[in-house]
N, C-alpha and C positions, 0 to 999 in steps of 0.2 A: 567411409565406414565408421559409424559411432560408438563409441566404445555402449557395451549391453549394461545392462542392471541387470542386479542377481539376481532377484525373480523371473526375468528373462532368458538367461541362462540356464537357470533351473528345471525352465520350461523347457528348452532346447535340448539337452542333456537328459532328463528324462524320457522324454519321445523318441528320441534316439534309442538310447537304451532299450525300447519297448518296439523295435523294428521300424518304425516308421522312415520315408526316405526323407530324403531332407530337403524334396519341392514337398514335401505333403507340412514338414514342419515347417517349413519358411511361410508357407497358407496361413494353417493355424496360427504361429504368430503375428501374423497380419490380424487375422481375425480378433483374437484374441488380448493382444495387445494396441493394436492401430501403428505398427511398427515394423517398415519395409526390411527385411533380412535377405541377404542373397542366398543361395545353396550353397555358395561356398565358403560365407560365414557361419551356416548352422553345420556344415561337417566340419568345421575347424572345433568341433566340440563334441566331435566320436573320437573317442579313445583308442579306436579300431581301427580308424582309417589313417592314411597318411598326414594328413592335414590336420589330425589331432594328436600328432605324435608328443607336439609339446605343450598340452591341455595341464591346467594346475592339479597338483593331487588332488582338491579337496573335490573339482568335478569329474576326477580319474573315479575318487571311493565313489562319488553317488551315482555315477554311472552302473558301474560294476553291482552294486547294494541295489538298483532298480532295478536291473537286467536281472539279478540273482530272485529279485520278489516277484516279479512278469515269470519269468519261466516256472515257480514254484504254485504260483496260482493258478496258473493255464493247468493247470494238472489236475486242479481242484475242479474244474471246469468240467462236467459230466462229459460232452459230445466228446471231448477232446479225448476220454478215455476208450478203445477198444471195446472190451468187454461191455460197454455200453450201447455203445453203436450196434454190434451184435445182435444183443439182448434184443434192442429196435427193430433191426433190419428182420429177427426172426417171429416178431409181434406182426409187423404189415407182411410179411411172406405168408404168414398160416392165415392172416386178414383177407389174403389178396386169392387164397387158394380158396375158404372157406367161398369167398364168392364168385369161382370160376375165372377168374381172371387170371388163365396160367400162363399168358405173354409176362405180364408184371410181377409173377409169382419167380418166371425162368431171369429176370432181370434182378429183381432183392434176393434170388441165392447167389446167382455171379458174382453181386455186390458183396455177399459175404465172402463168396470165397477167394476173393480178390483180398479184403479186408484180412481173412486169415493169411493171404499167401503175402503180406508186407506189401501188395502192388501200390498201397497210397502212402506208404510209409517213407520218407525219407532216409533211406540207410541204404550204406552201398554193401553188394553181398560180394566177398570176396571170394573169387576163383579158386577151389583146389590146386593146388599148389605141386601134387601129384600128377594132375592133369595135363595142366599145360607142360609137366616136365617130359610127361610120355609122348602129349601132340609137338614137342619141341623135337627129342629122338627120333621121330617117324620121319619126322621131314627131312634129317640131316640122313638119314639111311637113305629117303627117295634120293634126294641130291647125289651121294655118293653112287648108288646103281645110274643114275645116268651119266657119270663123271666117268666109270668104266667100259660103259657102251651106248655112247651116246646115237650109234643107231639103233639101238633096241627098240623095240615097238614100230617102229617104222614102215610101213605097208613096203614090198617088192615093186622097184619101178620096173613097169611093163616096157617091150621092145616092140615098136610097131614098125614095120618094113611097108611104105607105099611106091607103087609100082610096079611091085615086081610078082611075078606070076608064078606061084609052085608048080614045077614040071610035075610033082609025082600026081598032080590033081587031074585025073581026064577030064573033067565039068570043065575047066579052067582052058584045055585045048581048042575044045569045041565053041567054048562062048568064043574067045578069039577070032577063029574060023570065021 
């Protein structure tokens, strides 16, 4: 493994920072430089990963300084915002109704209302906290009612008697006979 040049590294380090994995960067720098890197020489240069745990400051800062400039301009980035997508999805829906096409019309409002309910949204929504403390009580009460009578519910085991013949039954005399 040959030691990198800084333009190499910077290359690496950058990409990184900007999500890429690192068989997509070890590509690129082939590409780009004409220079074999394995995957587990371009994560030795995520600051995030294990294998980059002991990366020099100065490509810790420019790590960190890319990563901070890529998420601040994806933002800049029209599609990327909501209320834009929106705005779109409600321009081709009243396009799509205008010209009778109400299959594609019932498809760009789900779209939206997908979009409004966070369905495409990366974020975890966390549980009432209320909730599961009341579905936690109920269970421990079921538990407890069957701990005190654990035949409760139980259907009545029937008693069936074969062979033998009820005297008080005349039918029963006669079939015999």
């Amino acid at each position: 493994m040959a030691a990198l040049k800084n333009d190499v590294k910077a290359f690496i380090v950058q990409a990184l920072a900007c999500f890429d994995t690192p068989t997509l960067v070890s590509q690129s720098v082939k590409q780009e430089f004409d220079i074999d890197v394995t995957r587990q020489q371009v994560e030795q240069h995520d600051p995030t990963k294990r294998a980059g745990v002991n990366l020099a400051a100065k490509w810790r800062t420019l790590f960190e300084d890319t990563r901070k400039r890529f998420r601040e301009e994806t933002a800049e980035i029209p599609i990327a915002n909501r209320a834009y997508r929106l705005r779109a999805l409600g321009r081709m829906a009243e396009k799509a109704e205008n010209m009778k096409n109400m299959a594609l019309t019932a498809q760009l409002l789900e779209q939206a209302a997908k979009e409004v309910g966070d369905a495409y949204v990366n974020r975890r929504v966390e549980p009432d906290k209320s909730l599961d403390d009341e579905i936690k009580r109920l269970n421990i009460q079921k538990l407890q009612r069957e701990l005190e009578d654990p035949d409760k519910g139980l259907p009545e085991p029937k008693q069936v008697i074969i062979g033998v013949e009820d005297a008080s039954d005349p039918d029963a005399e006669q079939a015999s006979i």
